[in-house]
C-alpha positions as CSV (number, residue, x, y, z in Angstrom):
1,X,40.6,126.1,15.9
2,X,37.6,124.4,16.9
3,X,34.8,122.6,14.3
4,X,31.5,120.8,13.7
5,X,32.1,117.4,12.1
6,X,29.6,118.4,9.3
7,X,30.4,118.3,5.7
8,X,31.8,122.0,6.0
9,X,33.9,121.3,8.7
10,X,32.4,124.4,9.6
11,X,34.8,126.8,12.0
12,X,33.1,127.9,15.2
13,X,36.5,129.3,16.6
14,X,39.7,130.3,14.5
15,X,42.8,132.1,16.6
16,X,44.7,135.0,14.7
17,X,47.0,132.9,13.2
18,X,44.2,131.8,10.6
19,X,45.0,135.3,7.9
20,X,48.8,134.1,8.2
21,X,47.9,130.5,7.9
22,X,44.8,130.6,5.4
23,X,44.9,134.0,3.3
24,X,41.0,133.9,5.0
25,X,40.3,136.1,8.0
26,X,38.3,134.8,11.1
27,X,35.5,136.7,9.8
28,X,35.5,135.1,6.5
29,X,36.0,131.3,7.7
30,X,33.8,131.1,10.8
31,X,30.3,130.0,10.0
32,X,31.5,129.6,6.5
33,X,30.9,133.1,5.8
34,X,32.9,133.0,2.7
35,X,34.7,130.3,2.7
36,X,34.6,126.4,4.4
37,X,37.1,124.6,5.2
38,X,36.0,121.8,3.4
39,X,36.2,124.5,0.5
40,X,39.5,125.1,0.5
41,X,41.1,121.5,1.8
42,X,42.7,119.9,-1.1
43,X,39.7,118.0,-3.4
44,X,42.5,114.9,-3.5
45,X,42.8,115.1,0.7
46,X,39.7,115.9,1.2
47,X,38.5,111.8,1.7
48,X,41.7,110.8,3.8
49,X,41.2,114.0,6.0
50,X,37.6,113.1,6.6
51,X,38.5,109.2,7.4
52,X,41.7,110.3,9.9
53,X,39.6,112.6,11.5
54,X,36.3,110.4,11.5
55,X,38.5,107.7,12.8
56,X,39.7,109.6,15.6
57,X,36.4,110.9,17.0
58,X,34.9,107.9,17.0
59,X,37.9,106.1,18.9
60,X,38.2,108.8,20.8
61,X,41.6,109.1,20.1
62,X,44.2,112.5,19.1
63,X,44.8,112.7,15.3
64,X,47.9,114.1,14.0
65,X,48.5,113.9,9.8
66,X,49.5,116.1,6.7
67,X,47.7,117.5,3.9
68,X,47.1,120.2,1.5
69,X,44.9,123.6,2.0
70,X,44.5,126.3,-0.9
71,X,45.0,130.0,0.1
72,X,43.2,133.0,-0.3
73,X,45.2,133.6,-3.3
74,X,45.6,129.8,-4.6
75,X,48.6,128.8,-4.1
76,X,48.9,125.7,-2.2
77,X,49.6,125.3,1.5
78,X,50.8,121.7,3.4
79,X,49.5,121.7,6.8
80,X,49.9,119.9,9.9
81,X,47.4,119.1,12.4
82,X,46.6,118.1,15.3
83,X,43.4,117.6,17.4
84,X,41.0,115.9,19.4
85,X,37.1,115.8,19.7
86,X,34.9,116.9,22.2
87,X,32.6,114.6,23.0
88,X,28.8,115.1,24.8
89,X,27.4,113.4,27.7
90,X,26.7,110.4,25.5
91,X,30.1,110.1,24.3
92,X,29.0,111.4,20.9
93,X,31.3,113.7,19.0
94,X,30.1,117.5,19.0
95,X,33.2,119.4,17.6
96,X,37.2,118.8,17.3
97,X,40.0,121.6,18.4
98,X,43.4,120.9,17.5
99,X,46.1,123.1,16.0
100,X,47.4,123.6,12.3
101,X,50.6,124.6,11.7
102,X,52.3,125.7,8.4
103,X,54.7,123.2,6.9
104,X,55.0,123.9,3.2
105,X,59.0,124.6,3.8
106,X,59.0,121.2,5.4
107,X,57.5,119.0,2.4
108,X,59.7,121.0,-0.7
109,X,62.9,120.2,1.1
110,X,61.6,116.7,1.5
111,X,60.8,116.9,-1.8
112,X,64.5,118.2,-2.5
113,X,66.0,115.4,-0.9
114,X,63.6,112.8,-2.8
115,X,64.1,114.3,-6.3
116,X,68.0,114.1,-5.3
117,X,68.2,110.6,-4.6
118,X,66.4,110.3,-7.7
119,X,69.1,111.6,-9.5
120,X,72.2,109.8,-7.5
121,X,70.4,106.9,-7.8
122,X,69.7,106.9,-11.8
123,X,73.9,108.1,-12.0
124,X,75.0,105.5,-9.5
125,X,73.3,102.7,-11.5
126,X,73.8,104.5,-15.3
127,X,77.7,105.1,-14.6
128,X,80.1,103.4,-17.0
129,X,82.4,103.4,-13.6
130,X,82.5,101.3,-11.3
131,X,81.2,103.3,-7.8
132,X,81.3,101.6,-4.5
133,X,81.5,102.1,-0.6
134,X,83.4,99.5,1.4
135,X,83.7,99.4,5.1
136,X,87.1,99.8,6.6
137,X,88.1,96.4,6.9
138,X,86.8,95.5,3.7
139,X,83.1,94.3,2.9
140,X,81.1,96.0,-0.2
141,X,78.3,98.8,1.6
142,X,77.3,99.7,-1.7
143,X,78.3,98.7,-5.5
144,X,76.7,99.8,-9.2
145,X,76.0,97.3,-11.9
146,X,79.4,98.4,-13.4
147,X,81.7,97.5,-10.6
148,X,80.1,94.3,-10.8
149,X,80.0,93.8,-14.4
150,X,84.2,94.4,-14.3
151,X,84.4,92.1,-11.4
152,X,82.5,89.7,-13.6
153,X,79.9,89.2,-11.7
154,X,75.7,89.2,-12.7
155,X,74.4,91.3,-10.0
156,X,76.1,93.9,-7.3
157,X,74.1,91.9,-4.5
158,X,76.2,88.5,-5.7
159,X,79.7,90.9,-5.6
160,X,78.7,92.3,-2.0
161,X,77.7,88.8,-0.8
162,X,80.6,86.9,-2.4
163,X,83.4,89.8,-1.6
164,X,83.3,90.2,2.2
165,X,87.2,90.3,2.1
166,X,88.4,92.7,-0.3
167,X,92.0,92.2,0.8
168,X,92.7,88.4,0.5
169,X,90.3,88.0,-2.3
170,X,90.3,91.0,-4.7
171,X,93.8,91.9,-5.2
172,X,96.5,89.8,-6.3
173,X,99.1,91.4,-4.1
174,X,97.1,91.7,-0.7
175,X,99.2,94.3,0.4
176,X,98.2,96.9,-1.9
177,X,94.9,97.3,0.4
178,X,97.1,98.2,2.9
179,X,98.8,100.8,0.6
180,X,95.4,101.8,-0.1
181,X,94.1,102.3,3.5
182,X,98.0,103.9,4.3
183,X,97.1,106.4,1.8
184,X,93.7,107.4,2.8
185,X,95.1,107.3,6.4
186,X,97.8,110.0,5.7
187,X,95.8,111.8,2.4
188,X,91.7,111.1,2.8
189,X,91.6,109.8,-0.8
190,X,93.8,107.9,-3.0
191,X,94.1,108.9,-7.2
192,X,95.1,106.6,-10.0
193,X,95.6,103.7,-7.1
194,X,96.3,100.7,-10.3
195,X,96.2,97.5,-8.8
196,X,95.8,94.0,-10.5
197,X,92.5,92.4,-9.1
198,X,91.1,88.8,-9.7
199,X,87.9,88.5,-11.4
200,X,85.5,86.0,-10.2
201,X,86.1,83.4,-12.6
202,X,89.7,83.8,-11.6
203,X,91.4,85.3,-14.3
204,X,93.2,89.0,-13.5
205,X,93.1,92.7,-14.7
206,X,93.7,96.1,-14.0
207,X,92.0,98.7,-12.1
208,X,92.7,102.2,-11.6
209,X,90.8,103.9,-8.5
210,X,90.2,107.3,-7.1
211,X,88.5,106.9,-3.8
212,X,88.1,109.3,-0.9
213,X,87.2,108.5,3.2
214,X,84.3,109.6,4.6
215,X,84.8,110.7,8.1
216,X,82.8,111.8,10.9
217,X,82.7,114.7,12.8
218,X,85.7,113.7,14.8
219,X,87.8,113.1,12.0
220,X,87.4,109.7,12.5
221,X,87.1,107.1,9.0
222,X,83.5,105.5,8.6
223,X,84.2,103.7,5.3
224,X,85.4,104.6,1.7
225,X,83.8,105.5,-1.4
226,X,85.2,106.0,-4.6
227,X,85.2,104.5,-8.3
228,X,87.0,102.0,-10.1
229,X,88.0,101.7,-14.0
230,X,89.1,98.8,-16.0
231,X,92.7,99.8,-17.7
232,X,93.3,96.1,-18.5
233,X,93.8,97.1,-21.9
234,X,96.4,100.0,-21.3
235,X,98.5,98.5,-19.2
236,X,98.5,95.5,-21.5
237,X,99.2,97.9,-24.7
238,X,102.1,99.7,-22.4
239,X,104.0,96.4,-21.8
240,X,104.1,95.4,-25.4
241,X,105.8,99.3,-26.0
242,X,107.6,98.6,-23.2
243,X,109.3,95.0,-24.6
């Protein structure tokens, strides 16, 4: 395209891709025939689209941003461009071209991805579970409010700062992280791994995790994530069956 800088942003040259991009053909945009393009940029955009572009011409700089467009038939459009002015002898600005380019598909899968860490993240802090990542050799990545509320600790940032060796100072047999890490060596996950862990202020109970390793493309362990339960009280209940 190329346009004045006037209130219409008024469309002295559109290329065919304008119908496929707009709903408007050349015939109806240029010279605002039917349509501007001021008419049919988002009223919300419209401000930051005039200041990016403003900006720009006066700094003689390219502009490059996002915003919305309505189509010929209403529905709404997001858009990327990119331009630059032209500028008169004077340096003054006497039109912008650039380039718009379609990227609705773009914006509703990052608007996917956004409304689905909304909804990991409100399960990964509601969860009556304990949920955690851990590296490897044994530092927190990640921990809900649960894990640390069984660890008995007030925060997960005061677990995962205070438990940077899982090994030596989680369980009470150190060896069963190496059980644990055996397992997910030979399996990729471990179920119904009970262990007794200390607590931070030292007294013990009993967890029960299911846990799988995430790998990368080379089959190669990056860390583990999983979930842990508090069975404190059935263990206790099945040693007084037991004696």
């Amino acid at each position: 395209y190329c346009c004045l800088p006037d209130e219409h942003w008024t469309m002295v040259f559109v290329s065919s891709g304008c119908k496929q991009l707009t709903g408007y053909s050349a015939e109806e945009l240029l010279f605002n025939r039917k349509v501007s393009y001021e008419g049919i940029t988002h009223p919300e955009d419209r401000d930051e689209v005039r200041e990016k572009i403003g900006n720009a011409l006066r700094n003689k700089e390219r502009y490059s941003f996002e915003y919305r467009i309505f189509r010929a038939d209403e529905s709404l459009c997001w858009v990327w461009e990119r331009g630059i002015g032209i500028y008169d002898d004077d340096g003054v600005a006497i039109a912008a071209e650039g380039f718009m380019q379609d990227v609705t598909h773009k914006k509703q899968q990052e608007q996917a991805l956004r409304d689905a860490e909304v909804r990991y993240r409100s399960i990964f802090e509601n969860a009556i579970e304990g949920i955690f990542q851990t590296s490897i050799t044994g530092q927190y990545f990640a921990a809900n409010p649960s894990l640390a509320s069984i660890y008995g600790y007030e925060s997960t940032q005061e677990l995962m700062n205070d438990l940077v060796n899982i090994q030596d100072q989680l369980y009470v047999d150190p060896g069963r992280r190496n059980e644990f890490k055996l397992l997910m060596d030979m399996n990729g996950i471990v179920q119904n791994f009970e262990s007794e862990v200390y607590r931070r202020d030292g007294d013990t109970i009993w967890i029960s995790e299911n846990a799988r390793a995430v790998v990368n493309e080379n089959g190669e362990i990056l860390y583990y994530e999983g979930t842990v339960e508090d069975i404190t009280e059935r263990r206790t209940f099945e040693a007084q069956i037991q004696h």
